[in-house]
C-alpha positions in Angstrom: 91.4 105.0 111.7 89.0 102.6 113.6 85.4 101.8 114.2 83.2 100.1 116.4 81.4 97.0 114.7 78.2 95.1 116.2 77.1 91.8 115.7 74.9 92.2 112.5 77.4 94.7 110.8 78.0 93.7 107.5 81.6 94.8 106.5 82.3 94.8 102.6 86.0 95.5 101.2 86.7 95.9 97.4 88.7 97.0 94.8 88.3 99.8 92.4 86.7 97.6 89.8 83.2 97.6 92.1 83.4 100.9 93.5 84.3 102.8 90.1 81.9 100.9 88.7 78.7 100.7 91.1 77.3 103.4 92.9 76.5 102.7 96.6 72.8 102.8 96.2 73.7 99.9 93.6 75.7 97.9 96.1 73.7 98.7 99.0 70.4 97.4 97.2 72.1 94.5 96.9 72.9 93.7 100.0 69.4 94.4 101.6 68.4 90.9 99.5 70.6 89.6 101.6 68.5 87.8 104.0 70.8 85.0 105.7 74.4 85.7 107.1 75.4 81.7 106.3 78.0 80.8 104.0 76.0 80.2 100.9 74.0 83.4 101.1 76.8 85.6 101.3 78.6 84.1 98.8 75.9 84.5 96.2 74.8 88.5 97.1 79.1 88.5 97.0 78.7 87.2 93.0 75.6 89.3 92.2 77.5 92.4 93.2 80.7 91.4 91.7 78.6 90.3 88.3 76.8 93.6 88.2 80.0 95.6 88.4 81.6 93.6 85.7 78.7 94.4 83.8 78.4 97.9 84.0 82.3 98.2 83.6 81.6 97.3 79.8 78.4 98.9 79.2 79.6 102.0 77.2 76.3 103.5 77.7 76.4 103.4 81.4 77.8 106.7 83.6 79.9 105.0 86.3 81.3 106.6 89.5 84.2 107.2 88.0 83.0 108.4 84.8 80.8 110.9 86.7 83.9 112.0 88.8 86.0 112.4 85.8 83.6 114.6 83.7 82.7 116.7 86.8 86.4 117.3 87.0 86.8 118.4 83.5 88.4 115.1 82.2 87.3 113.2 79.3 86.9 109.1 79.7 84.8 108.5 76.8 
């Protein structure tokens, strides 16, 4: 498929690890801090996401994305 883009757009592409693990509200938060589009800037919202996912993988307390999916599917991941 394709899409139009505009100048502004901000395009993100990741693995499984941050969209398993962070809902989009999550990610999306995140990337409203950013207020730059240099380098630097997008680097660091870049790590903050990437830290927050890593987080939340390994919080066992924490209903990820996929752990939502999986128990509204009738699969255990506990």
């Amino acid at each position: 498929s394709s899409f139009d883009v505009q100048l502004g757009d901000i395009i993100l592409t990741a693995t499984d690890g941050l969209f398993d693990n962070m809902p989009d509200y999550m990610i999306l938060q995140e990337l409203k801090k950013l207020k730059n589009t240099n380098y630097e800037s997008i680097q660091q919202t870049a790590k903050s996401i990437a830290e927050q996912a890593h987080v939340l993988a390994y919080d066992p307390n924490y209903m990820s994305p996929f752990a939502q999916f999986a128990c509204d599917n009738g699969l255990n991941v506990r």
